[in-house]
C-alpha positions in Angstrom: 2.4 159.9 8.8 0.4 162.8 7.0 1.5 166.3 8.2 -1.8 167.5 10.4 -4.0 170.2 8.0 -3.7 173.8 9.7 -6.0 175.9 9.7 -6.4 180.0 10.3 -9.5 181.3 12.4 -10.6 185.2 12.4 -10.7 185.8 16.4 -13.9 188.4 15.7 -16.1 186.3 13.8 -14.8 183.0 13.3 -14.5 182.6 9.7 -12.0 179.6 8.6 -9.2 180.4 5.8 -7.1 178.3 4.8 -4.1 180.7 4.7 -3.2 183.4 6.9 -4.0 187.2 5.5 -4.2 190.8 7.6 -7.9 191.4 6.6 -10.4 188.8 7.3 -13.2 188.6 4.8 -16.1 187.5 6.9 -16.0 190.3 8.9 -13.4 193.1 7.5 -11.4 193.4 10.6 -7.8 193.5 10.3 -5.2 191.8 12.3 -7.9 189.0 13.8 -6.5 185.5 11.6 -4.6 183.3 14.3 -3.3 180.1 13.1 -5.3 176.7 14.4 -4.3 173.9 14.9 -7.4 171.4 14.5 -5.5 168.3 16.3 -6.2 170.5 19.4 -9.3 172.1 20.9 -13.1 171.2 20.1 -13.4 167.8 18.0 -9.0 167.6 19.2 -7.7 164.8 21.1 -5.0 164.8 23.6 -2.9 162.9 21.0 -1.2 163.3 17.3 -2.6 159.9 16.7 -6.4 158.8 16.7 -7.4 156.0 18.8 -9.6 153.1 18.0 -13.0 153.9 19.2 -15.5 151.6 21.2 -18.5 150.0 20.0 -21.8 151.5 21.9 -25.3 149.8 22.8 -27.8 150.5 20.6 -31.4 151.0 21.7 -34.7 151.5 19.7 -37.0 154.6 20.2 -39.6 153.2 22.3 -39.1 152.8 26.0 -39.5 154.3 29.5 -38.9 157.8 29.3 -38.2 159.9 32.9 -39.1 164.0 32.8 -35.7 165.8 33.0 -35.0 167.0 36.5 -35.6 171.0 37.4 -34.5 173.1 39.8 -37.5 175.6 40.3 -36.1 178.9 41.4 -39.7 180.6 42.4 -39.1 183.0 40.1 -42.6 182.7 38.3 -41.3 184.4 35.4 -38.0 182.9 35.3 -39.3 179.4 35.4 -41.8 180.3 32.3 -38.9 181.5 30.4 -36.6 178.4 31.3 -39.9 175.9 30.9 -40.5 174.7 34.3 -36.7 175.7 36.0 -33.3 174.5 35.4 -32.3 171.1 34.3 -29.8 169.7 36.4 -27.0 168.9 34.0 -27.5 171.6 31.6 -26.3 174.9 30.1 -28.0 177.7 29.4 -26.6 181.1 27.9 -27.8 184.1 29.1 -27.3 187.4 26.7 -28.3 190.8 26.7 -27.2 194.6 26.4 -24.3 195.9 28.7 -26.1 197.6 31.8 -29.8 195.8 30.8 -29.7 193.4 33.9 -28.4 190.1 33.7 -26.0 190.2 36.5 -28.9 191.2 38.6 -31.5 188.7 37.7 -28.8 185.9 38.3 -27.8 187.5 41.5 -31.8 187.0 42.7 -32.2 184.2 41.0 -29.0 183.0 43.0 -30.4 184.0 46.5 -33.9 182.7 46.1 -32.3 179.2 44.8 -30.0 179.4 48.0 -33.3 180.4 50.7 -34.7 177.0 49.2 -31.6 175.3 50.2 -29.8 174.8 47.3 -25.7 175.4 46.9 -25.0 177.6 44.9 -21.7 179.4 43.6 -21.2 182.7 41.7 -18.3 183.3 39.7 -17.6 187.2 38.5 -14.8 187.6 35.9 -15.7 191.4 35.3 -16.3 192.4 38.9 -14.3 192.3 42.3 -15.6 190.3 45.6 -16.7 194.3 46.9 -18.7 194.9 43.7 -20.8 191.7 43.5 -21.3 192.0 47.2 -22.5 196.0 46.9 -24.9 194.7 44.1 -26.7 191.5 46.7 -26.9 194.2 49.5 -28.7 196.6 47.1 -31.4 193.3 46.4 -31.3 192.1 50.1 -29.4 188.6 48.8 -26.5 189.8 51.5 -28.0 186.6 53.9 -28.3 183.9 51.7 -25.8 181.2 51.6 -24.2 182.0 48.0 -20.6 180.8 47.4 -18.9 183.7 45.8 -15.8 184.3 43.5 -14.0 186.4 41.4 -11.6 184.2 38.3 -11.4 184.5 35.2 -8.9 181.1 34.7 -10.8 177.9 33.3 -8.6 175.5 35.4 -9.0 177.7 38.3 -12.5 177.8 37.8 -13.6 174.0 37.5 -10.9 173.4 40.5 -13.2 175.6 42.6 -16.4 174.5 41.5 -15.3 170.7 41.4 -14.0 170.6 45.0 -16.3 169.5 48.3 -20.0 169.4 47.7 -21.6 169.1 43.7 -23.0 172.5 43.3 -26.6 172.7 42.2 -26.1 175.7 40.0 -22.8 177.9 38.8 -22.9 181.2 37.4 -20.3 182.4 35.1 -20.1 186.3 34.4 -19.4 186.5 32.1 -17.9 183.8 29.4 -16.2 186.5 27.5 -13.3 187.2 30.6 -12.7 183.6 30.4 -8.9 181.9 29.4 -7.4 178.5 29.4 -3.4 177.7 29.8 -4.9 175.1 26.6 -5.3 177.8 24.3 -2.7 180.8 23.6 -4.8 183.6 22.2 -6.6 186.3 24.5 -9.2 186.3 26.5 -12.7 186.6 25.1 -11.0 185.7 21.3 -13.0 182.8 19.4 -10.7 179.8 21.1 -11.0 181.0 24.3 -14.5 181.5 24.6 -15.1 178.4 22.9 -12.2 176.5 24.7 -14.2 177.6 28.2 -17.7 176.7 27.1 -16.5 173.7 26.4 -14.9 172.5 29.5 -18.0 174.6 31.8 -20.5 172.5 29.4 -18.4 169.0 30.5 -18.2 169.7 33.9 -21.9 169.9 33.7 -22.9 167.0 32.2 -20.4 164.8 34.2 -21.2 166.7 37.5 -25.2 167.2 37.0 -25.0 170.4 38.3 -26.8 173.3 36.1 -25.0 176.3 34.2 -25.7 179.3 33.5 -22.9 181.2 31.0 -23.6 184.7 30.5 -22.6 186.4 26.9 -22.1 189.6 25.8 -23.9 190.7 22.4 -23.0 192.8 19.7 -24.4 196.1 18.2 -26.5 193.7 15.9 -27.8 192.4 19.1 -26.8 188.5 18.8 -24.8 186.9 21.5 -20.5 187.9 20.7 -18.5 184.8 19.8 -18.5 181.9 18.1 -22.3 181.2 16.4 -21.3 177.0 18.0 -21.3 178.4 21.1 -25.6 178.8 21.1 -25.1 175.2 19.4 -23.4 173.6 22.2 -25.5 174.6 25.2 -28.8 173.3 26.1 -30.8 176.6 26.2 -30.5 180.2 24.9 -32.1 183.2 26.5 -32.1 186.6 25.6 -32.7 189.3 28.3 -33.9 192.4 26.3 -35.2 195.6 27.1 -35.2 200.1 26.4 -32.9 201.5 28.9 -36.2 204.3 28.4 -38.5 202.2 29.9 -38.9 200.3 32.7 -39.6 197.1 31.7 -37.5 194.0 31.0 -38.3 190.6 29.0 -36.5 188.0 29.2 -36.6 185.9 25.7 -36.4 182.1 25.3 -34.8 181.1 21.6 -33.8 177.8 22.5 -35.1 175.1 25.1 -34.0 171.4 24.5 -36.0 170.8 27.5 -38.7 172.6 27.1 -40.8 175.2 24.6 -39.6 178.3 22.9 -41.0 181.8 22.0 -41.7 181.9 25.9 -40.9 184.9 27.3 -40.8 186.3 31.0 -42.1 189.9 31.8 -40.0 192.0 34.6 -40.2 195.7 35.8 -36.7 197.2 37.0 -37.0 199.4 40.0 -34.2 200.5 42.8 -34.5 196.9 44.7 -34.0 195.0 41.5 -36.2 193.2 38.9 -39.8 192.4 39.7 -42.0 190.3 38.2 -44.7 191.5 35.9 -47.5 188.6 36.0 -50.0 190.2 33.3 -47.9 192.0 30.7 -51.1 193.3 28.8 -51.8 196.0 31.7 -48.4 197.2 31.4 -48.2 197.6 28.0 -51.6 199.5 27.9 -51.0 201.5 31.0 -51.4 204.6 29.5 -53.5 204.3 25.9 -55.4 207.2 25.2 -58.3 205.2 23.5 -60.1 208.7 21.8 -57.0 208.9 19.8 -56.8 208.0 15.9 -54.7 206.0 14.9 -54.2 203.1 17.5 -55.0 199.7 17.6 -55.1 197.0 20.1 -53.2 193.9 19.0 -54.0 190.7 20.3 -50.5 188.6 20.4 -48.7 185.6 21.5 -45.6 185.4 22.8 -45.4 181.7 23.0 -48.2 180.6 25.2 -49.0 183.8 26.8 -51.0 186.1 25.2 -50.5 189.8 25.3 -52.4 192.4 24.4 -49.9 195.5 23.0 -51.2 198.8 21.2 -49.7 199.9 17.6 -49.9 203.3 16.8 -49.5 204.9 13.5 -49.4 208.9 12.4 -49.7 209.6 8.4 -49.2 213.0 8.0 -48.7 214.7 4.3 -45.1 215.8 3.1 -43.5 218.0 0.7 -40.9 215.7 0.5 -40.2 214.0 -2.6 -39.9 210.6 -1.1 -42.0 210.2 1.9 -40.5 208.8 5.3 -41.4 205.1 6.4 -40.3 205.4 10.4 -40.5 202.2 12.1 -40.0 201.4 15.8 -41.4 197.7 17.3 -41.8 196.2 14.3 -40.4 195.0 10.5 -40.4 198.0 8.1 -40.2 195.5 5.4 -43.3 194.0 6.3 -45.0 198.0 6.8 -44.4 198.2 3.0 -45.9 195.0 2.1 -49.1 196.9 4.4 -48.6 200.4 2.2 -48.6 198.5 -1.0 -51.6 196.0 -0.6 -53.8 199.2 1.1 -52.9 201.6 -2.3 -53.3 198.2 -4.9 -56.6 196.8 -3.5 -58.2 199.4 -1.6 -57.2 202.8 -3.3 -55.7 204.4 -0.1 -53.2 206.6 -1.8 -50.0 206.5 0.9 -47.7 208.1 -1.7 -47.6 211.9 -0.6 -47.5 210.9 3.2 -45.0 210.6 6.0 -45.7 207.1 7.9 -44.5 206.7 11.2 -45.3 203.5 13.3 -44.6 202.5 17.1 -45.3 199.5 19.4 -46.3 201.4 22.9 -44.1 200.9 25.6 -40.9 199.6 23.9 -42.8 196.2 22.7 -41.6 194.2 19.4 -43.6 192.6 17.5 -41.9 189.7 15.7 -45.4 187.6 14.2 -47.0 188.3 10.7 -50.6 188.0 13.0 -50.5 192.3 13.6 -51.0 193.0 10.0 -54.7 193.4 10.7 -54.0 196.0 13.6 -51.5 197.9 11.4 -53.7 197.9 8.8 -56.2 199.7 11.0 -54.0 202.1 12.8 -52.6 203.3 9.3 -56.5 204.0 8.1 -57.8 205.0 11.4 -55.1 207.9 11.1 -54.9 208.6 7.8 -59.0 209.0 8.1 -59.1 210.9 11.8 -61.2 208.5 13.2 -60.3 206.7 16.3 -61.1 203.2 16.3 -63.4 201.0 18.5 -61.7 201.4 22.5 -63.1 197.8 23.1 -61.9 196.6 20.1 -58.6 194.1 19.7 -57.6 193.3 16.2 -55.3 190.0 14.6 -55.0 188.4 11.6 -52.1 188.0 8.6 -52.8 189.6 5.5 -51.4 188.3 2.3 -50.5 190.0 -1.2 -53.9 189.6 -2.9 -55.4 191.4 0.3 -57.0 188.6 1.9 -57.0 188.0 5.9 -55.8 185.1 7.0 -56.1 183.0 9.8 -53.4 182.9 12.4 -53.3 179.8 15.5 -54.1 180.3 19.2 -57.4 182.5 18.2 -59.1 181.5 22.1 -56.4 182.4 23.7 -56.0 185.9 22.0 -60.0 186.3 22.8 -60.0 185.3 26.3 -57.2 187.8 27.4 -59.0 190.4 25.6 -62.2 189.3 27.2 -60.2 189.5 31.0 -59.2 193.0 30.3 -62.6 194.5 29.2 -62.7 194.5 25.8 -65.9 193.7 24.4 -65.1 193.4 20.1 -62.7 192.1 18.2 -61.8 192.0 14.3 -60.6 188.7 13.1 -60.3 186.3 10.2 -63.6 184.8 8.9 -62.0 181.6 8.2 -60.1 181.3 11.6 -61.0 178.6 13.5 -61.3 177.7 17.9 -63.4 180.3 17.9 -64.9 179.8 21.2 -69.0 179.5 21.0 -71.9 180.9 22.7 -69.0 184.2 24.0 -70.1 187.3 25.3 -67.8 189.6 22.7 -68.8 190.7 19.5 -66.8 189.3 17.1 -66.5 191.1 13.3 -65.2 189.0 10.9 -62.8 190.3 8.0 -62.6 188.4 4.9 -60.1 190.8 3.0 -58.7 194.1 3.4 -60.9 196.2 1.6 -63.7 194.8 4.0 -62.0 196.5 6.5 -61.4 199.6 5.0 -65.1 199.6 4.2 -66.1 199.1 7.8 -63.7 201.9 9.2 -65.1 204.3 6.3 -69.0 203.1 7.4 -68.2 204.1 10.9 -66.4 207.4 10.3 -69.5 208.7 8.1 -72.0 207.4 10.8 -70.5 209.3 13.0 -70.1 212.6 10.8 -74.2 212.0 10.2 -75.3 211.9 13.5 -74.5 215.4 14.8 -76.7 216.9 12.0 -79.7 214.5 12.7 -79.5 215.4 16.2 
């Protein structure tokens, strides 16, 4: 018999060698190469020799198809994020920021599940039974019905979970404190936490009961661990959020059972997280509309629109290379902006500080809010403030030309529900709804709308002196 093939595994990242060294060379860490054995673990089986597999029935495509079953939590928000609820049977990894609020939108997602009559059980590997109980006092969850407990072992665990009454939902907090007797590196290491999700994500889909695994993340922001670990389960979320504001958005990046890009909108306040049904009005709480330089953005975050204002300062420097500060948004994609605006429409950028913010914390992630940062960086660098009732979308490419982005009703009717009368858009873009009350301008290319930001800044210099 062939000697089994061992292989070494950095603990940090997860990068295979094939031979042990003190420095891993995915990562750089030192001290972090374990030896694994790969008859054991993940893709392992319990012996040295592999058995003859079974044949399977095959099916075709077609058929009767049955809509997966949720658990609807009445969490408006929460159920957009998740499409519909949970899925009974699946896993779903929760990450976010240390301190963001993760442990307390499971802990109300928990009670309100429980007041519907679910069963429910909590499990806290980084808190005692006092701390988790100080936290559902603080959200009035004290006097639901949720089964609480505080391991951190994976046999322990599924023991618990796995004895009387399926569960309709378990909470783990988080999978980072989690260990096996199976695996004999530390907790939170690559094997453990990957050894854990593992036997959480079986006991799921033999029990039908839904998971929920929180991760932590790392500096970069992505979820700590293993990158198979977002493989494995069913659906990723990520809760993000500016410990400097007050508002929290929790961000769908995976769905097998339903859509991504969804995102749901929360407010943090001393009773917990609550839910924020039209994100628009928060983001433009407090937009000073006589001020140069800012633009309404018209957006989609997956099937919601929002409406979010980008704001832009150009100020001259004596520098001899100018700053580029970007906050909300790619600064890679900000110089594409500079260079088109100085190539095809002579706005000399060159000599100036740019600084650029999305209000209220907001990040923009689609190429559509080129347009509106194309029009704050004019509107500022010219001292004219742009139209107040006046949203702006549209990608622009190299040559300078606007083009179309998807979902253009939807962006107009939002703006239409919050008062604003105008918008700037493609002229090729298409569901543009007929016969509507706003006043739409079309933009063919960029130096159209230069042109029509510089018409309205000299109409309004001539009108003082007619008067």
């Amino acid at each position: 018999m062939a000697k089994p093939k061992t292989q070494f595994v950095c603990q940090n990242c997860g990068t295979v060698h094939n031979r042990w060294a003190g420095k891993c060379d995915g990562c750089g860490e030192w001290n972090t190469i374990i030896e694994d054995d790969q008859m054991g673990g993940i893709g392992g089986g319990p012996g040295k020799m592999p058995k003859k597999g079974r044949a399977v029935a095959l099916t075709t495509l077609s058929g009767e198809t049955e809509e997966a079953p949720r658990i609807h939590t009445g969490i408006s928000e929460l159920d957009r994020a998740t499409g519909g609820g949970f899925v009974r049977g699946s896993a779903v990894l929760v990450g976010g920021d240390p301190g963001i609020g993760k442990s307390t939108l499971l802990m109300q997602a928990a009670a309100a599940l429980s007041r519907r009559g679910h069963r429910i059980i909590y499990v806290s590997g980084e808190e005692a039974v006092a701390q988790v109980r100080l936290r559902a006092q603080r959200l009035d969850a004290a006097n639901t019905e949720v089964l609480l407990a505080a391991e951190t072992n994976v046999e322990d665990i599924l023991a618990t979970i796995g004895d009387g009454k399926r569960p309709d939902l378990v909470i783990i907090d988080s999978i980072q404190t989690l260990w096996s007797d199976t695996a004999d590196s530390a907790p939170g290491t690559v094997t453990q936490v990957r050894t854990g999700v593992q036997a959480m994500i079986r006991f799921a889909k033999q029990t039908g009961a839904a998971m929920v695994l929180v991760g932590h993340v790392t500096k970069e922001g992505q979820i700590a661990g293993p990158r198979v670990v977002e493989h494995m389960v069913d659906a990723v979320l990520y809760f993000e959020g500016d410990r400097g504001h007050h508002y929290r958005i929790l961000r769908t990046v995976k769905n097998r059972f339903g859509p991504t890009d969804e995102i749901g909108v929360f407010e943090m306040s001393d009773k917990g997280l609550r839910e924020v049904t039209n994100p628009s009005e928060l983001f433009l709480g407090e937009r000073n509309s006589k001020s140069p330089g800012a633009a309404v953005f018209a957006g989609m975050e997956g099937t919601r629109p929002v409406l979010v204002e980008v704001q832009a300062l150009v100020a001259p420097t004596s520098l001899g290379t100018p700053r580029r500060a970007v906050v909300g948004w790619d600064s890679s994609r900000l110089s594409m902006i500079l260079a088109v605006l100085e190539a095809h429409c002579g706005v000399k950028l060159g000599q100036h500080d740019v600084y650029l913010n999305v209000a209220g914390g907001y990040r923009i992630t689609e190429p559509a809010a080129d347009l509106a940062v194309a029009s704050a960086l004019v509107s500022s660098l010219a001292g004219l403030a742009l139209p107040a009732d006046c949203v702006y979308f549209g990608e622009i490419s190299l040559s300078g030309a606007v083009r179309p982005v998807s979902q253009t009703a939807q962006r107009l009717k939002e703006a239409e529900k919050l008062g604003f009368a105008g918008a700037m858009l493609p002229a090729t873009s298409a569901e543009v709804p007929k016969g509507a009350n706003g006043r739409w301008a079309t933009i063919e290319d960029l130096p159209d709308l230069v042109s029509r930001i510089a018409g309205s800044a000299s109409r309004l210099r001539q009108t003082p002196e007619d008067d």
